[in-house]
C-alpha positions as CSV (number, residue, x, y, z in Angstrom):
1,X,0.0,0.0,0.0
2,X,1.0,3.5,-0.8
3,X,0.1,6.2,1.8
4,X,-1.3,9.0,1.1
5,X,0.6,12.5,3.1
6,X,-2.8,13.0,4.9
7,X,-4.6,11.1,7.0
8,X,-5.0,7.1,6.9
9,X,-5.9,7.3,3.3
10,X,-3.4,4.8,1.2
11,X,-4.0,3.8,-2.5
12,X,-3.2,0.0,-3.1
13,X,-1.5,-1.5,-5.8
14,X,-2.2,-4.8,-7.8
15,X,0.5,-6.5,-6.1
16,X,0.6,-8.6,-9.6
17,X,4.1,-9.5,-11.3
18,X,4.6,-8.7,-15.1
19,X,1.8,-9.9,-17.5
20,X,1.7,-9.8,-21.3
21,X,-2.1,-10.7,-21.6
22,X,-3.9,-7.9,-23.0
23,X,-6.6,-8.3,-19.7
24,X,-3.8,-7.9,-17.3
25,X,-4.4,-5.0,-15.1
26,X,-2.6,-1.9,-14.9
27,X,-2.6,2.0,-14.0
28,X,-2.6,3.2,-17.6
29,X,-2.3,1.3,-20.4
30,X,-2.2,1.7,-24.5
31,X,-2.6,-1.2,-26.9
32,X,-2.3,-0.7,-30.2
33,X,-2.0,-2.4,-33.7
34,X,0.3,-0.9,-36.5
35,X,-0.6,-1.8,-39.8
36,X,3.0,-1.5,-42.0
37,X,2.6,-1.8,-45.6
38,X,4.9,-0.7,-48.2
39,X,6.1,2.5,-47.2
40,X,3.5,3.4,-45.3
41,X,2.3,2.5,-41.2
42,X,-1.1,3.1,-40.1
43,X,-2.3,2.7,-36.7
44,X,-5.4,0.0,-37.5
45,X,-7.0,0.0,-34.1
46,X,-6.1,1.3,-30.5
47,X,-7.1,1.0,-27.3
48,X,-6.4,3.4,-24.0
49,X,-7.2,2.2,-20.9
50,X,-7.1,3.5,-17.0
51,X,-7.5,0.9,-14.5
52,X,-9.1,1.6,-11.0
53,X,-7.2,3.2,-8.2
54,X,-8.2,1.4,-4.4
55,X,-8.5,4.4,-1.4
56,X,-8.1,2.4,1.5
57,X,-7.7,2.5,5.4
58,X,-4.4,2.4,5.8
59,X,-5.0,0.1,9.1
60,X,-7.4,-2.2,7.7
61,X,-7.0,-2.2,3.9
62,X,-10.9,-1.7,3.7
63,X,-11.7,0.9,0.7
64,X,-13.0,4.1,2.1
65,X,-14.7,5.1,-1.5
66,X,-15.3,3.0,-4.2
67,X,-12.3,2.2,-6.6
68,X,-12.3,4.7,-9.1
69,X,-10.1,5.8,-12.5
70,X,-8.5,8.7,-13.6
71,X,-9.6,10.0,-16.9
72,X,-8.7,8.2,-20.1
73,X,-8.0,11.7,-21.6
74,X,-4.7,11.1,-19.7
75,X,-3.7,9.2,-22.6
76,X,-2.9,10.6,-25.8
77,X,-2.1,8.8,-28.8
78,X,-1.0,11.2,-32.0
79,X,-1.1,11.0,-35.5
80,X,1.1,8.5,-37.6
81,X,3.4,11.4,-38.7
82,X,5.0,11.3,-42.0
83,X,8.6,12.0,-42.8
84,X,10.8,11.3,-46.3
85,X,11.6,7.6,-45.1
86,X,10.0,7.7,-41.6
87,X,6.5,6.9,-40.4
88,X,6.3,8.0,-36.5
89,X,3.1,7.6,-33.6
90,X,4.1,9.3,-30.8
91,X,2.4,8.0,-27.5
92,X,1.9,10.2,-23.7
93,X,0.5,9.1,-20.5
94,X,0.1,11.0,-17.3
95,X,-2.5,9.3,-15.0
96,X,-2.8,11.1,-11.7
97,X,-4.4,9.6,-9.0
98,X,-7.9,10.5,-9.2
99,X,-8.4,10.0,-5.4
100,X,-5.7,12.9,-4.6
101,X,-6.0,15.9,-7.6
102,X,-2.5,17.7,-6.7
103,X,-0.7,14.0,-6.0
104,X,2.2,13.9,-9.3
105,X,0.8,11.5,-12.1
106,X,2.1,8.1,-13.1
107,X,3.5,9.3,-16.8
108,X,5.5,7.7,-19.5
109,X,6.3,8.1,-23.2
110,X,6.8,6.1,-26.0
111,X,7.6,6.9,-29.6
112,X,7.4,4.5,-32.4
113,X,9.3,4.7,-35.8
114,X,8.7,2.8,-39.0
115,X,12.1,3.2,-41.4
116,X,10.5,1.9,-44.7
117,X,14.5,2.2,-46.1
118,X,15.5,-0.4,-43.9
119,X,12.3,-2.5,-42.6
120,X,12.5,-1.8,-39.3
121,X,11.1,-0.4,-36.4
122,X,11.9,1.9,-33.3
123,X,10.5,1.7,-30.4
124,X,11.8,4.4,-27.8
125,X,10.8,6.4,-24.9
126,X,10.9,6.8,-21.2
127,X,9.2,5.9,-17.8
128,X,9.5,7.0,-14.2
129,X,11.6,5.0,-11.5
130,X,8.0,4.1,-10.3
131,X,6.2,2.0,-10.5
132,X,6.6,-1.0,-12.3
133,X,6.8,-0.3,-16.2
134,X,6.6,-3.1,-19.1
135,X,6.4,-3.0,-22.9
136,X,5.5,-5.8,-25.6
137,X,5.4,-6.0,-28.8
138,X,4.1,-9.1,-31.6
139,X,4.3,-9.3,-35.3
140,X,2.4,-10.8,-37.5
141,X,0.3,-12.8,-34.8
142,X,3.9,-14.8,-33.9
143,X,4.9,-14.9,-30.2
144,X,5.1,-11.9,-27.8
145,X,8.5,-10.1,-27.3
146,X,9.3,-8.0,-23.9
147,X,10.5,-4.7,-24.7
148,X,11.2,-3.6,-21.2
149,X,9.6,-5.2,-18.0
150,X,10.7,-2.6,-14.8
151,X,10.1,-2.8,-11.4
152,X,10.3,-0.3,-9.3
153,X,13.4,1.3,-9.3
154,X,15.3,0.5,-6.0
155,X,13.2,1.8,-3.0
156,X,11.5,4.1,-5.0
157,X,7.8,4.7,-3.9
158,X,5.5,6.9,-5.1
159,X,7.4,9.8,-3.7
160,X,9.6,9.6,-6.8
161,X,6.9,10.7,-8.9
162,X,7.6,14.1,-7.6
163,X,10.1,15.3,-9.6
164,X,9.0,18.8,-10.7
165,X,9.3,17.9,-14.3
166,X,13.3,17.0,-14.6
167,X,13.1,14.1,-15.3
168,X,15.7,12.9,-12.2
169,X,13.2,10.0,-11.7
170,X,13.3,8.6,-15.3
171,X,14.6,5.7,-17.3
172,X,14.8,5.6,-20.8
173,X,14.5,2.2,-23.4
174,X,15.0,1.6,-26.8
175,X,14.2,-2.1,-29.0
176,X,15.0,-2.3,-32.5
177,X,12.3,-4.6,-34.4
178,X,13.8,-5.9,-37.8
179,X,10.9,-6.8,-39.9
């Protein structure tokens, strides 16, 4: 449980390891498929999702509201952008906790690049030191590949969200995907 700086209030976590099912649960989430033909890459379906925050006693572990999410406008997902061999999506989360408005949001990025010269494809971006961050990826229906699969960083808790937008807290990943 994480606690809250007022009160008995704490916000629990999944207390689940890594998980490449699609079902799995999670703070903030983005699935998406990339449809890569030719020259071109075309995002053919997402989906964004915000999974329920617990308020809890911190005593007890009984939920003093009903789990609720942060909004799924939290997530933004841009336009395939094009560029003379490069096809790009860029992807943003910041989930705060919708229990606790001024408490620092969960936030990572990602940026994924199709180089039509060379089949191949970037993925790179950054997370916070907490909490746990993982990444997958699957091509043509074959198996699923880990990307990155982070816990926690440390003892980091969730006040090493805080870090005034620096970026102290951060970690940053790159895969290369030959196609």
């Amino acid at each position: 449980m994480i606690p809250s700086p007022i009160g008995s209030t704490c916000y629990e976590g999944d207390n689940r390891g890594f998980d490449s099912k699609l079902d799995a649960s999670s703070r903030a989430a983005v699935e998406m498929t990339l449809l890569i033909t030719g020259r071109d890459m075309q995002i053919e379906q997402s989906k964004k999702t915000i999974g329920p925050s617990k308020n809890v006693d911190c005593k007890t572990g009984e939920n003093l509201e009903s789990p609720k999410s942060a909004s799924e406008s939290s997530i933004t997902i841009g336009e395939v952008k094009t560029q003379t061999f490069f096809r790009t999506v860029f992807i943003r989360v910041a989930a705060g906790n919708p229990f606790f408005s001024i408490a620092p949001d969960i936030d990572f990025s990602v940026s994924i690049s199709y180089d039509n010269l060379h089949r191949s494809v970037s993925v790179k971006g950054s997370a916070g030191y907490f909490p746990s961050f993982e990444a997958y990826y699957r091509l043509n229906g074959g198996p699923v590949k880990t990307i990155v699969a982070w816990p926690p960083y440390g003892d980091t808790s969730a006040w090493s969200l805080i870090d005034l937008a620096t970026g102290v807290n951060t970690r940053s990943f790159q895969e290369a995907i030959t196609l």
